[in-house]
C-alpha positions, -999 to +999 in steps of 0.1 A: +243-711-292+210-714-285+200-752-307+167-733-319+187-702-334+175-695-372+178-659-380+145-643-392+144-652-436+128-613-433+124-583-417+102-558-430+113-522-418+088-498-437+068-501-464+088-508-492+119-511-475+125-550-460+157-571-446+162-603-462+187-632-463+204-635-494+195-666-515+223-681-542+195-667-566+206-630-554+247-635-561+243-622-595+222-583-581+241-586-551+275-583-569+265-558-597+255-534-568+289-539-550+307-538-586+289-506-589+299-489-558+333-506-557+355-472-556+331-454-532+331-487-505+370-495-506+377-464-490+360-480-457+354-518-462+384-544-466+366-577-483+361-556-517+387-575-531+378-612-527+346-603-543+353-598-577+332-622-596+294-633-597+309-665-582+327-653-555+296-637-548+272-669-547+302-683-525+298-657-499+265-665-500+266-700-500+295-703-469+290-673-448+256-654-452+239-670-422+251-691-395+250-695-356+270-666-351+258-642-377+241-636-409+240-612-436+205-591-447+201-580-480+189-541-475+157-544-504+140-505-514+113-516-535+124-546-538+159-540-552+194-546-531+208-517-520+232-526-498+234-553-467+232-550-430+248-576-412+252-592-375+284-596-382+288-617-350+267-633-322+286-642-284+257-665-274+275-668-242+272-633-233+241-624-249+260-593-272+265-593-311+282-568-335+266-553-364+277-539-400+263-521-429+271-506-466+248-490-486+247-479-523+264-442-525+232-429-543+209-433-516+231-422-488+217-396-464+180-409-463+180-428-434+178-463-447+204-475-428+195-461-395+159-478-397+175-510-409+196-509-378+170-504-353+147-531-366+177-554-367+181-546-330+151-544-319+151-580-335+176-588-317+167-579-283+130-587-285+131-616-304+168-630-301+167-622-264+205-607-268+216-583-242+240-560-260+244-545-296+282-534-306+291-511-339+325-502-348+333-475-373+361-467-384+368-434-366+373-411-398+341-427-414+314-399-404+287-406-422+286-444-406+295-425-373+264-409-373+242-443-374+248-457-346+249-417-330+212-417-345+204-451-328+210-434-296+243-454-290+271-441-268+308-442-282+327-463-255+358-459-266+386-464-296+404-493-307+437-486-322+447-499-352+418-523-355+412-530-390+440-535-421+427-514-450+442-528-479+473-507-470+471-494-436+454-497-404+422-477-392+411-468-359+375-475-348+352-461-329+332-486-305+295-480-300+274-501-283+242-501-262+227-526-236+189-536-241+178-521-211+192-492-221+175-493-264+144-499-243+144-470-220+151-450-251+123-459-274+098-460-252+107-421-247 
């Protein structure tokens, strides 16, 4: 890990729409907006469950939301969390890191997440110097599918059985993209 790492407090995307790291100060939206879209995320997301409180919330927060292998940003429209895009892991060593996302069910469709994930990895390559961005969907999860297909991302293969789902395993489908490659892309 690089001894100067600090992920960016902010991102903005678009007007109105920003990245931000979640403060203990945002446990208490945070949660209601998971708690609101609870049934329509457990059908793809396995950590629904040990978030069930305000408090579990500002714990998450507190332990895990940014550290020298990942961090969490709050997705803000307007100011208000909609959902969260995350690097859910940085290999320092290798210069690659894996990303993640959920957004509220009501704004679905729009885009939001797709523009979140390019500034995140445009972040990431211009500014974090990393080499290569990694999402995994699971492989029945279109709508998410079509984010990183959107990004320009090419599906390198499928890992079986890779996540438990509360009561089975799901298959995902690995997408990834070198920065040499995002480059070449967006300057077309």
């Amino acid at each position: 890990m690089p001894p100067h790492y600090r992920p960016a407090n902010s991102l903005l995307v678009e007007d109105g729409l920003e990245l931000r790291i979640p403060t203990e100060e945002d446990a208490e939206e945070l949660f209601f907006k998971v708690d609101e879209n609870r049934q329509y995320l457990r059908e793809w997301l396995p950590w629904l469950d040990d978030v069930t409180t305000i408090e579990d919330e500002s714990t998450a927060i507190r332990q895990g939301t940014h550290t020298e292998n990942g961090c969490m940003y709050l997705i803000l429209l307007g100011g208000s969390i909609v959902g969260t895009v995350g690097l859910n892991s940085i290999d320092w060593d290798n210069r690659r890191f894996t990303m993640g996302y959920w957004l509220s069910e009501h704004i679905t469709g729009e885009g939001i997440v797709t523009k979140c994930c390019l500034r995140l990895i445009d972040h990431c390559f211009d500014d974090l110097k990393l080499h290569r961005a990694t999402i995994m969907v699971a492989v029945e999860n279109t709508n998410s599918r079509a984010v990183p297909e959107r990004l320009g991302m090419v599906l390198e293969g499928i890992s079986k059985d890779r996540e438990w789902l509360y009561d089975h395993f799901v298959d995902a489908a690995i997408y990834g993209i070198t920065a040499p490659a995002w480059k070449n892309l967006r300057n077309q």
